[in-house]
C-alpha positions in Angstrom: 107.1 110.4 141.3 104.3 110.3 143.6 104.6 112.5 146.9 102.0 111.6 149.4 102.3 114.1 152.4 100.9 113.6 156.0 98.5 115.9 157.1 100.1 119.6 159.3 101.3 118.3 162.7 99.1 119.5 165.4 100.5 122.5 166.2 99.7 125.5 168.1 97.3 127.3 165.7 99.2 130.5 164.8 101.0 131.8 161.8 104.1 130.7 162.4 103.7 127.1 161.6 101.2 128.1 158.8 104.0 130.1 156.7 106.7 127.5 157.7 104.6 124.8 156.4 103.8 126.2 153.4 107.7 127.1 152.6 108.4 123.5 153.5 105.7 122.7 150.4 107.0 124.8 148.2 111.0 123.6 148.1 109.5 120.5 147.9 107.9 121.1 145.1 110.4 123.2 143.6 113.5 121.6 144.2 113.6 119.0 141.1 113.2 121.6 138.4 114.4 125.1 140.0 117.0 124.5 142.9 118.0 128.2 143.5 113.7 128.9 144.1 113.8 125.7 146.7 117.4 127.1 148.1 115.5 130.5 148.6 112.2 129.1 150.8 114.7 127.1 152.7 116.9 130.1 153.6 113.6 132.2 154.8 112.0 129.2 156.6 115.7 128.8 158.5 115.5 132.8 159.1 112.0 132.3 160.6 113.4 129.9 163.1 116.4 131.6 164.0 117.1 133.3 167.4 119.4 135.6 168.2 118.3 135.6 171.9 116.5 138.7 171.5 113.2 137.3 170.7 112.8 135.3 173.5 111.1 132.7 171.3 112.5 130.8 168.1 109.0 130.8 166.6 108.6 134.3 166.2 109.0 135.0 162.4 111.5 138.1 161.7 110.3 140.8 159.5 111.1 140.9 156.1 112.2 143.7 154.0 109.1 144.7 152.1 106.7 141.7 153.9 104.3 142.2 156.2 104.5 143.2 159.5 103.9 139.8 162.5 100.9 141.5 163.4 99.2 141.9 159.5 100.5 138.4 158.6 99.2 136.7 161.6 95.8 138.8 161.6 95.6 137.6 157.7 96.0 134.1 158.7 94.0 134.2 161.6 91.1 135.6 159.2 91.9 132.3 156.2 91.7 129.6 159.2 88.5 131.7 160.1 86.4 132.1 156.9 88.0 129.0 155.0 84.9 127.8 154.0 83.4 130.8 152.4 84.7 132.8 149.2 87.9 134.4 150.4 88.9 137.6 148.2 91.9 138.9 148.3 90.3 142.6 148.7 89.1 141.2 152.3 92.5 140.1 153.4 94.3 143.2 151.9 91.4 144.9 154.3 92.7 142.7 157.5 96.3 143.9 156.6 95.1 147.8 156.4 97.2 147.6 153.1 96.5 148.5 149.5 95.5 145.1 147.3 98.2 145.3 145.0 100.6 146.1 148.1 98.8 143.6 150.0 100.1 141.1 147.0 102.9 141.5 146.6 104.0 142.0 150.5 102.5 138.6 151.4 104.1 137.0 148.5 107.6 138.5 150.3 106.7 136.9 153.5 105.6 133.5 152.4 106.7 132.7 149.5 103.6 132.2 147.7 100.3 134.5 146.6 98.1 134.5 148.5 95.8 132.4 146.2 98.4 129.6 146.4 98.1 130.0 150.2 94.9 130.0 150.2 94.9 126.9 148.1 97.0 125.0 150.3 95.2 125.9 153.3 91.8 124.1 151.7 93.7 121.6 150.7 95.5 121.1 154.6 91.8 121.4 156.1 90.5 118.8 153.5 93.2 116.3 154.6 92.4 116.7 158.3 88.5 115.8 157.8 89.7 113.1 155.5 91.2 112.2 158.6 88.9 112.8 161.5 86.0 112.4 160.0 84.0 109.7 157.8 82.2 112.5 155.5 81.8 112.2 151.7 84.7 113.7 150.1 81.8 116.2 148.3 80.9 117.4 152.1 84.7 117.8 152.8 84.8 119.9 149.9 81.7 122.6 150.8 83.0 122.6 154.4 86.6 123.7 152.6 85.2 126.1 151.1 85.5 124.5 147.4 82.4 124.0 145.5 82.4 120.3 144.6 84.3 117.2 144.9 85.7 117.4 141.3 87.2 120.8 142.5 88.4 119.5 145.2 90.3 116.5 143.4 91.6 119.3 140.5 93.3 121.1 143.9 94.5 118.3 145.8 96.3 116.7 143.3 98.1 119.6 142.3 98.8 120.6 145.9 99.4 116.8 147.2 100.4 114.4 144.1 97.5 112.2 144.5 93.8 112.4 144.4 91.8 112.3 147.7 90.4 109.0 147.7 94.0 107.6 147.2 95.7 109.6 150.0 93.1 109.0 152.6 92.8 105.3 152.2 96.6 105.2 152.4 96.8 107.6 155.6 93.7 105.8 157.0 95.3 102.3 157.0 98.0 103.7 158.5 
């Protein structure tokens, strides 16, 4: 079955919609062949949204036993939206979040539900689908400004990430 998914809604950029986006991805993906791993990213993206008036906002995202803290997660995703088209290690961002790597790891993976590879994957693969959108550059330029190192790289990800290759999904979304 072939899932073609819109691009991220324009959002405020923050972490918030980032993380929610990305558990929204991964039930998705998740929910044919493992129900009880989709069930799980749908009960944290619902505890991200809930508000129990204290907050004064439903977007603000609830610790998580053994996450990250609001501040390290949304400094780490400020810093992936920053430097998205250069080499990303996961050393740097385990430096953003003042943790340990291995720490780092396995914190983020609390809080989002994926590594942070994966997120970062998704991420390139988000960005890539916006130019596709905006812009008319080659799909090779899309994939150096994404921070990928050719177009065949590029297709590899976004297939995996989206169900279809690149050329396919943006001459669908640009007919639209």
């Amino acid at each position: 079955m072939l899932h073609i998914l819109p691009p991220a809604p324009a959002l405020p950029r923050g972490f918030v919609p980032t993380v929610a986006a990305s558990l929204v991805a991964n039930a998705v993906s998740t929910l044919d062949h493992n129900p009880q791993v989709a069930r799980h990213y749908l009960e944290r993206l619902a505890a991200m949204f809930a508000d129990d008036g204290t907050s004064g906002s439903p977007l603000k995202a609830k610790p998580v036993k053994g996450g990250l803290a609001a501040w390290q997660l949304r400094n780490v995703v400020q810093h992936i939206d920053a430097y998205l088209g250069a080499t990303i290690g996961v050393d740097a961002l385990a430096e953003v979040a003042r943790l340990s790597t291995g720490h780092f790891c396995r914190a983020f993976k609390v809080s989002t539900g994926e590594t942070p590879h994966a997120f970062l994957i998704r991420q390139r693969v988000r960005r890539a689908q916006t130019l596709m959108l905006q812009t008319d550059d080659t799909l090779s330029h899309i994939a150096y400004a994404c921070g990928l190192t050719d177009q065949a790289h590029l297709t590899r990800l976004f297939r995996r990430v989206v169900g279809a290759t690149p050329l396919i999904w943006r001459r669908t979304w640009q007919a639209r």
